[in-house]
DRENPA-3360 file (N, C-alpha, C; in nm, 2 decimals, always signed):
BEGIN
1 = XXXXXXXX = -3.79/+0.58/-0.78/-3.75/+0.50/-0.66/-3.65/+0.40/-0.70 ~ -3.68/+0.36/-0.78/-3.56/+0.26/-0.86/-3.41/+0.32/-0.85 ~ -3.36/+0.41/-0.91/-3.22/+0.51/-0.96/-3.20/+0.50/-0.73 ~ -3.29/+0.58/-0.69/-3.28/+0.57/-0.57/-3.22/+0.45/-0.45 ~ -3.29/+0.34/-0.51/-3.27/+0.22/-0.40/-3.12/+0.19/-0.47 ~ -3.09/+0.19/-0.59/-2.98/+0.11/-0.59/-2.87/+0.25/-0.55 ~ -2.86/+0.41/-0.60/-2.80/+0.45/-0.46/-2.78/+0.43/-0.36 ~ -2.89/+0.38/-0.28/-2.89/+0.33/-0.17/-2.84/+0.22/-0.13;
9 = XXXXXXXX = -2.78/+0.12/-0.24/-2.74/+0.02/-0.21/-2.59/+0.00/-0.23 ~ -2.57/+0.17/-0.23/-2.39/+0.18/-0.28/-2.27/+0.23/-0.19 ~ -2.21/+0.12/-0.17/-2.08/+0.20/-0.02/-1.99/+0.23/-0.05 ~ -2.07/+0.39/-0.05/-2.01/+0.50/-0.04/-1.85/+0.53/-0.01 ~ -1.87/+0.47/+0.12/-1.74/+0.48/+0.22/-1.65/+0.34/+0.15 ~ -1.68/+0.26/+0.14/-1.60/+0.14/+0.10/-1.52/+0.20/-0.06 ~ -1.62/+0.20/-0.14/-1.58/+0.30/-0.23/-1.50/+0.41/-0.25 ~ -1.47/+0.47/-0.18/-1.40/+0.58/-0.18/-1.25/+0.49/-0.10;
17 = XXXXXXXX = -1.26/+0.43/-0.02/-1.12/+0.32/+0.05/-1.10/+0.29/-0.08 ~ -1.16/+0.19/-0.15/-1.11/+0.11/-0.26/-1.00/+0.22/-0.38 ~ -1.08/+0.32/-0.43/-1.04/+0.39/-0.51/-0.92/+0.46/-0.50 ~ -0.94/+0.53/-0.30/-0.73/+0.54/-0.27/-0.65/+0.45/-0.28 ~ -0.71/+0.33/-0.25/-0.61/+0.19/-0.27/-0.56/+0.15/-0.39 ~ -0.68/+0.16/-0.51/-0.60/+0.14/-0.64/-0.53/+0.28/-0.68 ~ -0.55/+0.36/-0.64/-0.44/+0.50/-0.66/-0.33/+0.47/-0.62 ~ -0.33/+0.46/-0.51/-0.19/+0.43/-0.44/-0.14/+0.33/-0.50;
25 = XXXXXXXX = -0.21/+0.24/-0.53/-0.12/+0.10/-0.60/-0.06/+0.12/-0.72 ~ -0.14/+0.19/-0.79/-0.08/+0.21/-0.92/+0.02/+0.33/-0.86 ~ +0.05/+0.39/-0.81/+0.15/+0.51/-0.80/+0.28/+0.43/-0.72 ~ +0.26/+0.35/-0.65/+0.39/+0.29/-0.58/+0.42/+0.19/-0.69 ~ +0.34/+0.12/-0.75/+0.43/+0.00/-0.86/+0.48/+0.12/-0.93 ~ +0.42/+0.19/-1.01/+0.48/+0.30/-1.14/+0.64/+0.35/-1.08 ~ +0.59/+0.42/-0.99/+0.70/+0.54/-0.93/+0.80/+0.46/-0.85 ~ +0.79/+0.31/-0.79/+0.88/+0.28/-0.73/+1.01/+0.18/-0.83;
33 = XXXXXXXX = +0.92/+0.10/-0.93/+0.97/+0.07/-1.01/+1.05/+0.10/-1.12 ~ +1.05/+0.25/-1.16/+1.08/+0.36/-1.23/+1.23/+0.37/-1.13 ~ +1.22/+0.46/-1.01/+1.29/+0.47/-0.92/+1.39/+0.39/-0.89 ~ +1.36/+0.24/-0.89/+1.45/+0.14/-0.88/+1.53/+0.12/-1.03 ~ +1.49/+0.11/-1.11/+1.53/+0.08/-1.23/+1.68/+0.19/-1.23 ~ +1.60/+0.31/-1.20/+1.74/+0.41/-1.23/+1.84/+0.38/-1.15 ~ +1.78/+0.31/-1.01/+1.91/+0.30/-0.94/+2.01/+0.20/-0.99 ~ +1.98/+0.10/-0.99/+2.03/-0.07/-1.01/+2.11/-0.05/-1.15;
41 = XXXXXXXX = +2.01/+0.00/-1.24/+2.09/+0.05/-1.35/+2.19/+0.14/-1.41 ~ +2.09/+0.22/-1.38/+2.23/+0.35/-1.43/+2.33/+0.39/-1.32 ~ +2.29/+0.36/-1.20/+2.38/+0.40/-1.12/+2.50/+0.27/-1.10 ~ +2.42/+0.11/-1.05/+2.50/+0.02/-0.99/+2.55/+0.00/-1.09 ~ +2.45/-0.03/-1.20/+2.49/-0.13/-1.30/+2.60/-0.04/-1.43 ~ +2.61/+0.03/-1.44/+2.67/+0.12/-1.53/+2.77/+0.19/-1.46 ~ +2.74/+0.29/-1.37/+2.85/+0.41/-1.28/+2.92/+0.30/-1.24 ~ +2.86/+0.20/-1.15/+2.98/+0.15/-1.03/+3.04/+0.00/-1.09;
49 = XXXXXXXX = +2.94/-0.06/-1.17/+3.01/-0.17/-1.27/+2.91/-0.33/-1.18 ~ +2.83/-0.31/-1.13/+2.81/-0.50/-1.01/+2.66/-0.43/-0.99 ~ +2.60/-0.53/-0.95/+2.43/-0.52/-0.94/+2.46/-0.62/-0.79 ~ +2.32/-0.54/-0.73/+2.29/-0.61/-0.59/+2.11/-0.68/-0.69 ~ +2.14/-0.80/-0.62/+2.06/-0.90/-0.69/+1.95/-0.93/-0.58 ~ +2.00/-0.90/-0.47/+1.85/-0.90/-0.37/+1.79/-0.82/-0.38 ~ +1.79/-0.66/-0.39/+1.73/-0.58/-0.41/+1.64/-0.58/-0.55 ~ +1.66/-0.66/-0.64/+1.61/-0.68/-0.76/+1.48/-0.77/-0.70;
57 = XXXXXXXX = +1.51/-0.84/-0.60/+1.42/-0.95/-0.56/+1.33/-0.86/-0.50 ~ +1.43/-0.77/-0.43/+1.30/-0.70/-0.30/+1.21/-0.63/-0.40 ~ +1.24/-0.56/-0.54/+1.11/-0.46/-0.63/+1.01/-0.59/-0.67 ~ +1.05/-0.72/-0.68/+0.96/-0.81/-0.76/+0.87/-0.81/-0.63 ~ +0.90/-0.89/-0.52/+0.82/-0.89/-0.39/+0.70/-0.72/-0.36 ~ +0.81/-0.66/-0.36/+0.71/-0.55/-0.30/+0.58/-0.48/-0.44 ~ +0.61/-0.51/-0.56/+0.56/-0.51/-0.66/+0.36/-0.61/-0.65 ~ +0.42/-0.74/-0.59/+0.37/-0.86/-0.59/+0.26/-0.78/-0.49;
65 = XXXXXXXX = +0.31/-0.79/-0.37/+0.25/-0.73/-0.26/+0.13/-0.65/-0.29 ~ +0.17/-0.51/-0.37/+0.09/-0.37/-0.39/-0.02/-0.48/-0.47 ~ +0.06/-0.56/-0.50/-0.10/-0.63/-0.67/-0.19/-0.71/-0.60 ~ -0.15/-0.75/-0.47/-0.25/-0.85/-0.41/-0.37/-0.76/-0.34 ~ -0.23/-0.62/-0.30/-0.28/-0.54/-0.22/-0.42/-0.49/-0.30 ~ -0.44/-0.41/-0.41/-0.52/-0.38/-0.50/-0.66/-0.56/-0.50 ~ -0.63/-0.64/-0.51/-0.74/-0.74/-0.55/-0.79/-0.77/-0.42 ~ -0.68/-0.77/-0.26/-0.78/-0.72/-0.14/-0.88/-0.64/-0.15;
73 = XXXXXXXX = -0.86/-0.51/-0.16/-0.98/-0.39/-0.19/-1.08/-0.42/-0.24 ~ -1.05/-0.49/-0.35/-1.17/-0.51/-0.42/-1.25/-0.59/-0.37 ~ -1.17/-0.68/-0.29/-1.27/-0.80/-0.24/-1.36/-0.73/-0.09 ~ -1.30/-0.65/-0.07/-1.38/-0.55/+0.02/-1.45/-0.48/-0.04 ~ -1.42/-0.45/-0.13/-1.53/-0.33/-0.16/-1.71/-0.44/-0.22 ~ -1.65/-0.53/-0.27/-1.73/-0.65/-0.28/-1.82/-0.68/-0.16 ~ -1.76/-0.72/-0.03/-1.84/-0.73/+0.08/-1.89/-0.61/+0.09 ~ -1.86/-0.50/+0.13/-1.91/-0.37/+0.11/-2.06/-0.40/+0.04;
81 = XXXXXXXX = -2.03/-0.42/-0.06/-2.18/-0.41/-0.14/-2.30/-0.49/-0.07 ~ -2.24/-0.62/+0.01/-2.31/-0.69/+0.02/-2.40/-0.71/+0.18 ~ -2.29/-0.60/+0.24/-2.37/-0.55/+0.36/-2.39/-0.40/+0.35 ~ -2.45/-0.31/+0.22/-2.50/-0.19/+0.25/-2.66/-0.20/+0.20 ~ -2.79/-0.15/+0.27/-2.87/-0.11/+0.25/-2.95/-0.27/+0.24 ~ -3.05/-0.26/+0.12/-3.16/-0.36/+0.10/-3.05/-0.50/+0.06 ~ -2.93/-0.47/+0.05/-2.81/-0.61/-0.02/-2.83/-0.64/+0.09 ~ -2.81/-0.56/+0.20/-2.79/-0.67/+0.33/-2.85/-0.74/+0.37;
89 = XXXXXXXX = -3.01/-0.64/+0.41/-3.14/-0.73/+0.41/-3.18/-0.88/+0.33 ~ -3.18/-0.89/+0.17/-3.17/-0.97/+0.13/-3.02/-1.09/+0.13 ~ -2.94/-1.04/+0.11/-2.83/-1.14/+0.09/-2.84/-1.21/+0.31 ~ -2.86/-1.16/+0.40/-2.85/-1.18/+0.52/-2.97/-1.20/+0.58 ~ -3.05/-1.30/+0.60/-3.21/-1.30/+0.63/-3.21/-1.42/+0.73 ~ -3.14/-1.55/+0.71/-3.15/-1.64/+0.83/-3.06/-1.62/+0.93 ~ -3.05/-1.70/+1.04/-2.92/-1.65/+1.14/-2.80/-1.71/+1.11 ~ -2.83/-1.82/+1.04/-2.71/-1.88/+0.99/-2.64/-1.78/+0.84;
97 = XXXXXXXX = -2.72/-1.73/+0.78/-2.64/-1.60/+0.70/-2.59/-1.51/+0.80 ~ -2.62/-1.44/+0.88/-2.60/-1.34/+0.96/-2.43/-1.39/+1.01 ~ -2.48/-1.51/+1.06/-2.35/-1.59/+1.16/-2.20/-1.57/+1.05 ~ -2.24/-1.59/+0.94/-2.12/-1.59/+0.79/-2.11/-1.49/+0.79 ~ -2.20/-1.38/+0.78/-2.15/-1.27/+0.75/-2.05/-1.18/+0.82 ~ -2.11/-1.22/+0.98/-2.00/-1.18/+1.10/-1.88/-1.22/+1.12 ~ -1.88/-1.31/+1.06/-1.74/-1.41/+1.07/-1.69/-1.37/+0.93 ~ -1.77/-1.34/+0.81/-1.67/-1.27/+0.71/-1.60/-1.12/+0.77;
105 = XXXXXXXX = -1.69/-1.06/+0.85/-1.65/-0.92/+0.87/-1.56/-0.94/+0.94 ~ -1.54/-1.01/+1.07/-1.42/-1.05/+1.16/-1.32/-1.09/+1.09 ~ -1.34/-1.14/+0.96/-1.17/-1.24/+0.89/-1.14/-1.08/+0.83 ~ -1.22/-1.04/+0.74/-1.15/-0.91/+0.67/-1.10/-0.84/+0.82 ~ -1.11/-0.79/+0.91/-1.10/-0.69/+1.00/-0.94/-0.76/+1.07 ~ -0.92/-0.89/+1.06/-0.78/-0.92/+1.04/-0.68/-0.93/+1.00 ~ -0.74/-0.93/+0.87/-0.65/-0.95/+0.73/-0.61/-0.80/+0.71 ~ -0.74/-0.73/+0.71/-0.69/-0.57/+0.71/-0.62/-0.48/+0.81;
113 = XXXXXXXX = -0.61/-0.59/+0.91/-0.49/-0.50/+1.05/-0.37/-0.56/+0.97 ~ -0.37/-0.68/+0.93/-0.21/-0.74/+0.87/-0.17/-0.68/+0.76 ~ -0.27/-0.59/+0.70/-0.19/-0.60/+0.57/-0.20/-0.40/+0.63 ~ -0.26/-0.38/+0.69/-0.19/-0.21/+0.75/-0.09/-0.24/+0.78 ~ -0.07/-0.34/+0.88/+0.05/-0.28/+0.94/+0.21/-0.33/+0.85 ~ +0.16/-0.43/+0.76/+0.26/-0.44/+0.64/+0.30/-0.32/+0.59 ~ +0.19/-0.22/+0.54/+0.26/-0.10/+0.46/+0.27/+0.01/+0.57 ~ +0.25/-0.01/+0.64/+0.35/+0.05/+0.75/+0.45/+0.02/+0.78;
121 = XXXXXXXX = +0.53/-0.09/+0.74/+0.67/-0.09/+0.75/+0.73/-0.08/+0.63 ~ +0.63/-0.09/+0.50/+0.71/+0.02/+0.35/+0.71/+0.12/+0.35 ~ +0.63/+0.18/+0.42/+0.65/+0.35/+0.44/+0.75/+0.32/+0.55 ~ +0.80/+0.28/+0.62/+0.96/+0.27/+0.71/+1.00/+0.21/+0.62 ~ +1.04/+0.16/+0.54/+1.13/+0.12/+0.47/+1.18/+0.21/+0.32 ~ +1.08/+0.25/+0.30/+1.10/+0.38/+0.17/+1.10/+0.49/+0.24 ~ +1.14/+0.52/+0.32/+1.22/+0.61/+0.44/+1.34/+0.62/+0.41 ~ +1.39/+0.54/+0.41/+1.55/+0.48/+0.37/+1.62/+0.58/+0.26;
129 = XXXXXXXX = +1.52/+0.52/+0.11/+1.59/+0.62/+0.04/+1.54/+0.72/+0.00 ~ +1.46/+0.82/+0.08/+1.43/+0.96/+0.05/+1.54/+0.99/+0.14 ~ +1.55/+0.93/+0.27/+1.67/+1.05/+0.31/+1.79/+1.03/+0.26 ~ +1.82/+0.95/+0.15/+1.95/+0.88/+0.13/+1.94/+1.02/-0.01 ~ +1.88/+1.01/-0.04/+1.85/+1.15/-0.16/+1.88/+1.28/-0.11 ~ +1.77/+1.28/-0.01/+1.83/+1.45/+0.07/+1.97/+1.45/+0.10 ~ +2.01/+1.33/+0.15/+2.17/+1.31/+0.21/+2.24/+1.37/+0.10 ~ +2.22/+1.27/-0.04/+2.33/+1.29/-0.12/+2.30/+1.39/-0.20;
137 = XXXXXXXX = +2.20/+1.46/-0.26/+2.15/+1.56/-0.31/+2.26/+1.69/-0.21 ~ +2.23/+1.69/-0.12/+2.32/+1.79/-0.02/+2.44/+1.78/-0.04 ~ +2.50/+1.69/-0.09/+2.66/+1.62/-0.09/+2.72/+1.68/-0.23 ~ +2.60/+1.66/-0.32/+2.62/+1.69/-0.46/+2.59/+1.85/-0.48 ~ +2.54/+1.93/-0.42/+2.52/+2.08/-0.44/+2.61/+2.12/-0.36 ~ +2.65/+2.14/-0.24/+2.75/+2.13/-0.12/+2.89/+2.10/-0.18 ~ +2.94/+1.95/-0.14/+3.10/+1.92/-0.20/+3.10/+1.91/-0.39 ~ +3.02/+1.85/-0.45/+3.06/+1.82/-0.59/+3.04/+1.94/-0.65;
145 = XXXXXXXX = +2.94/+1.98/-0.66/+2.95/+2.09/-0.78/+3.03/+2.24/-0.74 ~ +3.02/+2.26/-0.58/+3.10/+2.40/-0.57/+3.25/+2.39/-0.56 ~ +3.25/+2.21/-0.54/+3.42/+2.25/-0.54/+3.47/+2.22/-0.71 ~ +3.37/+2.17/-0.70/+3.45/+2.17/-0.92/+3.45/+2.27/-1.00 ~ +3.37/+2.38/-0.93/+3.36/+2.50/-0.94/+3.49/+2.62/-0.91 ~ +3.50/+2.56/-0.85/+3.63/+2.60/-0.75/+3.74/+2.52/-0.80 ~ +3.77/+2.44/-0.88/+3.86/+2.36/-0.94/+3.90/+2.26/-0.87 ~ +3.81/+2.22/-0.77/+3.84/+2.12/-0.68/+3.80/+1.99/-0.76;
153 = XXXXXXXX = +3.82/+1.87/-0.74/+3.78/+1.75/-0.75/+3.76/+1.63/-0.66 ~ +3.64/+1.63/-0.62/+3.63/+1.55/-0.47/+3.61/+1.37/-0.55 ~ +3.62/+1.27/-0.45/+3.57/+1.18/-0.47/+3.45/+1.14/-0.38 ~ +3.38/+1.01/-0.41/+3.29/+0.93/-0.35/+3.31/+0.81/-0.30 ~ +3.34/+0.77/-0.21/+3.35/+0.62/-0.18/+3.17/+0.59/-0.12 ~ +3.09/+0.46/-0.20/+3.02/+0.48/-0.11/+3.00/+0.37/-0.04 ~ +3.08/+0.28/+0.03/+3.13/+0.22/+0.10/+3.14/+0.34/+0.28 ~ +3.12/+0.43/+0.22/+3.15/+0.53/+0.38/+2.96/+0.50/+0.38;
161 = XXXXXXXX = +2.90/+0.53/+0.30/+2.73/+0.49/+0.33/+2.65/+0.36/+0.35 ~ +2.70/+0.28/+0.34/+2.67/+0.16/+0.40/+2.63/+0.07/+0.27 ~ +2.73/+0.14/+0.16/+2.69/+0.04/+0.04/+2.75/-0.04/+0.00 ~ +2.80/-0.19/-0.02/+2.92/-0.23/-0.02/+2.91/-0.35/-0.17 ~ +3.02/-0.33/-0.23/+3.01/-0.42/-0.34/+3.02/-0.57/-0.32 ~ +2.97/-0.68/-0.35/+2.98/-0.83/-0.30/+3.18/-0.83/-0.31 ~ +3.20/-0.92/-0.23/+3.38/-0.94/-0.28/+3.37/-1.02/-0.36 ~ +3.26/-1.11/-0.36/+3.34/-1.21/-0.49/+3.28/-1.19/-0.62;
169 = XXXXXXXX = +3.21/-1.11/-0.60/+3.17/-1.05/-0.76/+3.34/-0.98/-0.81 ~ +3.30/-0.98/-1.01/+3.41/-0.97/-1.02/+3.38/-0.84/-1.11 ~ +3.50/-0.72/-1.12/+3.47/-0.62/-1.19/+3.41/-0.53/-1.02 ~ +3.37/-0.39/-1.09/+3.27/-0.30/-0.99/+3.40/-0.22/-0.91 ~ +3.36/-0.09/-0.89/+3.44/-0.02/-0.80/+3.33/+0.01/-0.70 ~ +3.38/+0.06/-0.58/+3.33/+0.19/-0.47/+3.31/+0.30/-0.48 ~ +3.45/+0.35/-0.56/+3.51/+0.51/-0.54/+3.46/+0.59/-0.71 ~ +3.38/+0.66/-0.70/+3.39/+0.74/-0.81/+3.52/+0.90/-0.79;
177 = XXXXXXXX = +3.54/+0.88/-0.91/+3.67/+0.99/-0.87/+3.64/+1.09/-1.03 ~ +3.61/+1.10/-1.12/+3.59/+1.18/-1.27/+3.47/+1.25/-1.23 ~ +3.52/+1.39/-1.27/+3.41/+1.48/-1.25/+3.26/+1.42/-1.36 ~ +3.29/+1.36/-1.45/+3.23/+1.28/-1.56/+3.08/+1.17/-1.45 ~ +3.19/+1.10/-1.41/+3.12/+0.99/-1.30/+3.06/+1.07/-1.20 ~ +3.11/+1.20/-1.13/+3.01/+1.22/-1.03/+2.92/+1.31/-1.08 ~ +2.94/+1.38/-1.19/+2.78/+1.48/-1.25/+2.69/+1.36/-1.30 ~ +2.74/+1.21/-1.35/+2.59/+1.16/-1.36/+2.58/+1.07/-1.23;
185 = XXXXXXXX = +2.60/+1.09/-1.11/+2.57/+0.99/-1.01/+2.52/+1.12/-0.98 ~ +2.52/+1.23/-0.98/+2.39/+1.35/-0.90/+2.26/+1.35/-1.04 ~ +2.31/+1.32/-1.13/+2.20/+1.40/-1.21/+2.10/+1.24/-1.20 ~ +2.17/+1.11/-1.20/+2.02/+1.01/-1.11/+2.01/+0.99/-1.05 ~ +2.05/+1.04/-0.90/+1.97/+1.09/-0.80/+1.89/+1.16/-0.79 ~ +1.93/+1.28/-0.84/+1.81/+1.40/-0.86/+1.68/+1.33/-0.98 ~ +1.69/+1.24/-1.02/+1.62/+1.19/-1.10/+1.50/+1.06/-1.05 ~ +1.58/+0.98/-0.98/+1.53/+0.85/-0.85/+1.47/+0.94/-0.71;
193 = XXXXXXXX = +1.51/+1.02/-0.67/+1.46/+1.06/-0.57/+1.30/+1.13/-0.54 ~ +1.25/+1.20/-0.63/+1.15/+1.23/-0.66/+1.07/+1.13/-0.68 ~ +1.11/+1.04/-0.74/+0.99/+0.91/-0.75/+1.00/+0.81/-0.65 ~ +1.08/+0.80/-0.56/+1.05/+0.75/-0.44/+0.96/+0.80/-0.33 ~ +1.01/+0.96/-0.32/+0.85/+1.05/-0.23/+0.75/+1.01/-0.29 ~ +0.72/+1.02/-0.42/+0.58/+0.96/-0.45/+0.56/+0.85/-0.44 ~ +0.64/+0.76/-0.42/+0.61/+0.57/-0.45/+0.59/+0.61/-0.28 ~ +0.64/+0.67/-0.18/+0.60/+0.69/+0.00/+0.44/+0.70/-0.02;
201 = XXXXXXXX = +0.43/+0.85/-0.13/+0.30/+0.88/-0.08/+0.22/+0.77/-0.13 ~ +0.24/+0.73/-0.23/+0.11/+0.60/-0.25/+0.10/+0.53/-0.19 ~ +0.20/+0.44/-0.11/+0.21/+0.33/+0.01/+0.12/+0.39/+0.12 ~ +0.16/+0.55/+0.15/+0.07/+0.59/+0.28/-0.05/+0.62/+0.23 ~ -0.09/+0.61/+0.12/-0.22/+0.58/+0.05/-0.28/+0.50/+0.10 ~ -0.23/+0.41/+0.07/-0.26/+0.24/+0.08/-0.31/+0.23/+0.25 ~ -0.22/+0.29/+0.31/-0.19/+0.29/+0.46/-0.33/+0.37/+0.51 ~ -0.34/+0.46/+0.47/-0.50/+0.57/+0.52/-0.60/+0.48/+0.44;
209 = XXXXXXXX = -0.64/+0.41/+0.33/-0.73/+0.32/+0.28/-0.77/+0.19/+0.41 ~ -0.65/+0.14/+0.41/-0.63/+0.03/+0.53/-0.71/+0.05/+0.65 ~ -0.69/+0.19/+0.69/-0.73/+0.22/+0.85/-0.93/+0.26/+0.79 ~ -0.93/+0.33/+0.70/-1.04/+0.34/+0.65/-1.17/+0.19/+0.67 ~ -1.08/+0.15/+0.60/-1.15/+0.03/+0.59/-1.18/-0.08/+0.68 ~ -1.05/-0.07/+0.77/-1.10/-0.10/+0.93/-1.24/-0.06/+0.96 ~ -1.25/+0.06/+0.99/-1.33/+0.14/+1.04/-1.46/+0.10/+1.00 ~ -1.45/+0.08/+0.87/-1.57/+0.02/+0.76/-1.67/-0.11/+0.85;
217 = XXXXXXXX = -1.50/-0.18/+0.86/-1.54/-0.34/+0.88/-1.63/-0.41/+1.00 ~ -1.58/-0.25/+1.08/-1.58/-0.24/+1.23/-1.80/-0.24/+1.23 ~ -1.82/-0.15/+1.13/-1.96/-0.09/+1.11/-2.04/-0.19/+1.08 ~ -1.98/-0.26/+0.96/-2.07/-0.35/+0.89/-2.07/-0.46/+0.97 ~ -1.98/-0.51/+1.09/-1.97/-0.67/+1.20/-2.12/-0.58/+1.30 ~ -2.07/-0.46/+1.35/-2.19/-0.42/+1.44/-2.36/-0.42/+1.32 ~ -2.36/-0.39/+1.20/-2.47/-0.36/+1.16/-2.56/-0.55/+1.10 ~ -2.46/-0.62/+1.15/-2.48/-0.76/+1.12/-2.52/-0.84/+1.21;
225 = XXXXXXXX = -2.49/-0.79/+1.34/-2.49/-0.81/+1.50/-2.63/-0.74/+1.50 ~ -2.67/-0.64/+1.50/-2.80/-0.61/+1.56/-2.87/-0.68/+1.44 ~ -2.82/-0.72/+1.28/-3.01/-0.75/+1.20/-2.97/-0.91/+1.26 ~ -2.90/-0.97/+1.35/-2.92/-1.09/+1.42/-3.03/-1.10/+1.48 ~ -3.01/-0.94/+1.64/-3.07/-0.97/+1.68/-3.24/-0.91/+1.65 ~ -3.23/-0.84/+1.59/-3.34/-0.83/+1.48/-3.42/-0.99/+1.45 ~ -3.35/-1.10/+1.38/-3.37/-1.17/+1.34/-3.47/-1.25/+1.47 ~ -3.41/-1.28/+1.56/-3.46/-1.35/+1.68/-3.57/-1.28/+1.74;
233 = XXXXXXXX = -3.56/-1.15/+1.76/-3.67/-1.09/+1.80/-3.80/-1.14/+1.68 ~ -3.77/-1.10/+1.59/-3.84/-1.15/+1.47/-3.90/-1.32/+1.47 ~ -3.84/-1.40/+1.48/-3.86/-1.51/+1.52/-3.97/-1.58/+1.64 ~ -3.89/-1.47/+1.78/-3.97/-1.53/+1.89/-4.12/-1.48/+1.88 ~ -4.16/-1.33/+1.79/-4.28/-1.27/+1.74/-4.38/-1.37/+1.66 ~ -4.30/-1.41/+1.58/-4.37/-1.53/+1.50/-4.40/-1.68/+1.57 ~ -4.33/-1.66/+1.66/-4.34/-1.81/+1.78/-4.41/-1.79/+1.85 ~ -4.48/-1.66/+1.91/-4.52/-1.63/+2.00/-4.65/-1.61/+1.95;
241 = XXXXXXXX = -4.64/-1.56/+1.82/-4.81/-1.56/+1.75/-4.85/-1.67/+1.69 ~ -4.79/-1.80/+1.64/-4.85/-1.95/+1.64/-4.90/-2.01/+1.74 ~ -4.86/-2.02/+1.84/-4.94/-2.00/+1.98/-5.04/-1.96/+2.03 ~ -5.07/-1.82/+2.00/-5.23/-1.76/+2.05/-5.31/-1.86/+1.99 ~ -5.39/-1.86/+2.13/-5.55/-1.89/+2.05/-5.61/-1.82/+1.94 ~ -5.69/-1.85/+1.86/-5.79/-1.78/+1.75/-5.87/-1.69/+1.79 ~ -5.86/-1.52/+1.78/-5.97/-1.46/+1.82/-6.07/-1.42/+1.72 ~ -6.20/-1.46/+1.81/-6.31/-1.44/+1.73/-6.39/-1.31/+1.74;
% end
């Protein structure tokens, strides 16, 4: 009975949210950070000669984010424990526990619409460069390699893509023009690109965890609301039986 009750005291469902959330966390810090590195570096910082220095800000931030995102979960999965089964009964017995409890369930159940709907706008925003991959991936099998094939030599400006070097930075080009320069601006793409789909899929991890956990929060505010009214029923029973007369 023992092995039993504390089964019984294990959420399940919270548990299984928590565990996509640290998946996904660890797969978008890994794979996005990986991803970025090749870009900023091999590509900006080496191929074109200048570094974009906000974008270095935006991997620390969005980095930052996924780590809070991971010590959220946990702290859900924590409440979790503390509203499943005999935890609840005991940790929740006066009405003034009950009243905390519901008001914990209500704060997570907003915190966890805010922070869904945050990685819903990194999965829109790491949108960006998967198609910027397919784009140029097509550009580089298509114009570079069959016309160099062909004896042709194309260039790249990528100022036509909406990338533009600071002006007052000093040094850096736009235009790659050496068949040299454009076989390694395909060969790390083809290298960044793949780890960006996966740095999507872990965010939409994170994202299906989120709604999960909603769902959770949604259960455990209603299963805290009835042992209230439980409680009062419970109460007016015992108010109601100090009262009788003594039968003999």
């Amino acid at each position: 009975m023992g092995a039993l009750e504390c089964l019984g005291r294990i959420p399940y469902a919270s548990l299984i949210a928590t565990l996509k959330c640290w998946v996904g966390v660890g797969i978008f810090c890994g794979c996005l950070y990986s991803a970025l590195r090749i870009v900023l570096e091999d590509i900006f910082s080496k191929l074109l000669g200048f570094s974009i220095e906000w974008l270095r800000i935006l991997v620390i931030v969005l980095i930052i984010v996924a780590v809070v995102m991971g010590i959220f979960a946990t702290l859900l999965l924590i409440f979790g424990f503390l509203a499943t089964g005999n935890t609840r009964r005991n940790v929740y017995k006066g009405n003034k526990c009950i009243m905390g409890g519901r008001v914990s369930a209500a704060m997570f159940m907003m915190l966890t619409y805010i922070m869904n709907l945050t990685w819903v706008l990194i999965c829109a925003l790491l949108t960006v460069p998967v198609l910027m991959y397919v784009m140029f991936m097509s550009i580089c099998n298509e114009e570079i390699i069959d016309r160099q094939l062909a004896g042709w030599y194309p260039t790249i400006n990528i100022s036509h893509y909406g990338l533009y070097r600071n002006a007052t930075a000093l040094g850096g080009k736009n235009v790659l023009r050496t068949p040299t320069e454009l076989s390694k601006l395909c060969e790390h793409i083809s290298e960044a690109g793949p780890l960006f789909i996966v740095a999507f899929i872990g965010a939409l991890l994170i994202v299906l965890s989120m709604v999960q956990f909603i769902s959770i929060l949604s259960a455990n505010y209603v299963r805290l609301r009835v042992s209230k009214e439980l409680q009062e029923i419970r109460d007016d029973v015992e108010m109601t039986e100090s009262f009788e007369p003594d039968k003999f």
